[in-house]
C-alpha positions in Angstrom: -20.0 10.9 -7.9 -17.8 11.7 -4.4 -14.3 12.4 -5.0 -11.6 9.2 -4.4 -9.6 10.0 -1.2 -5.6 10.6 -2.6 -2.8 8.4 -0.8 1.0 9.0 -1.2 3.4 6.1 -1.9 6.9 6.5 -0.9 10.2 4.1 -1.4 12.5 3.2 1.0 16.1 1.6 0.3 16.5 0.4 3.7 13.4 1.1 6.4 13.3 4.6 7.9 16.4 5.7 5.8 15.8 8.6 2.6 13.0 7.8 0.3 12.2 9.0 -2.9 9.9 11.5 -3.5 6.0 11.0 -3.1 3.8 9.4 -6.1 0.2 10.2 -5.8 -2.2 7.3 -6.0 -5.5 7.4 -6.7 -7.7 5.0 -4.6 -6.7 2.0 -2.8 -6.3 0.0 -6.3 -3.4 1.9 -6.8 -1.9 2.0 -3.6 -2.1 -1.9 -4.0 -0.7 -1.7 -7.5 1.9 0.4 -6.3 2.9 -1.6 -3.4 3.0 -4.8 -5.2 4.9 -3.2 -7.8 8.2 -1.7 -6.0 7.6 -3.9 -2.4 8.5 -7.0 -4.7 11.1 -5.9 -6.8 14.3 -6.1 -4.3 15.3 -2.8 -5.0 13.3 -1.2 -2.4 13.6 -2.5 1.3 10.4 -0.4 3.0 7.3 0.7 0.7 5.1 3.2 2.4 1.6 4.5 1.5 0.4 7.8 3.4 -3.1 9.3 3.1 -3.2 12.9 3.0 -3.3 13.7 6.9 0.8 11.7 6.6 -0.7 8.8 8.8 0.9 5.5 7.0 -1.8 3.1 6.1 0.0 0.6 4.2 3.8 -0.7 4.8 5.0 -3.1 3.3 8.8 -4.0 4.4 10.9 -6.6 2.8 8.0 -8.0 0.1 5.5 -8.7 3.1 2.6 -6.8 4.6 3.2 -5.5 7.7 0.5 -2.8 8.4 -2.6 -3.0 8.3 -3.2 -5.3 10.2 -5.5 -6.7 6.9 -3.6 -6.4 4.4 -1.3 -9.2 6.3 -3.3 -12.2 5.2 -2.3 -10.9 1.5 1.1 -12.0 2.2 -0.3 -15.8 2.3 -2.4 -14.5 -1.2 0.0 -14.2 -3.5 -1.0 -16.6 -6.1 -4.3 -15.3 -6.8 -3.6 -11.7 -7.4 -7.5 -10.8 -8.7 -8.4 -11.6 -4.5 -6.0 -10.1 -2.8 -6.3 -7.0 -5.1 -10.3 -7.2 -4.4 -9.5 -7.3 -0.5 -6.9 -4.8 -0.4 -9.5 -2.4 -1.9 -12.1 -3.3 0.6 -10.1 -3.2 3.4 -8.5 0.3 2.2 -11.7 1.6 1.7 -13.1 0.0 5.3 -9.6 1.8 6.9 -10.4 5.4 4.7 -13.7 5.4 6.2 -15.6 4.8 2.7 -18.4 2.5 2.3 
């Protein structure tokens, strides 16, 4: 079995300001996890998820999606949370270069 590629999730009080320090994740299920998690709870303006090279491949800014490109139609998702968790993963592993 290959090893899962690691991402980084960070928190941002307002965008581009301090953030707290890095969480690993463990696959793209928890980047989604973690994303939903603090992007929805108000207390974090800016949620950002880096891969191990520090290239961003999630943001999520103010409760919505904004990168990738993808992950935006979750925004209009919200009330099925089994699909968009089951498209996030694809498209994570699509942008990771998995198969």
């Amino acid at each position: 079995m290959g090893e899962q590629e690691r991402f980084y999730g960070y928190c941002y009080p307002e965008p581009d300001g301090w953030h707290t320090p890095a969480v690993t994740l463990n696959g793209p299920e928890e980047a989604y996890r973690y994303t939903q998690l603090h992007g929805k709870t108000g207390m974090f303006r800016e949620v950002r998820v880096t891969d191990g090279g520090d290239f961003t491949v999630v943001q999520m800014i103010d409760g919505k999606y904004t990168w990738p490109e993808e992950w935006k139609q979750l925004n209009n998702r919200e009330g099925n949370g089994h699909e968009a968790r089951e498209a996030a993963n694809q498209e994570t592993k699509i942008n990771a270069g998995g198969s």
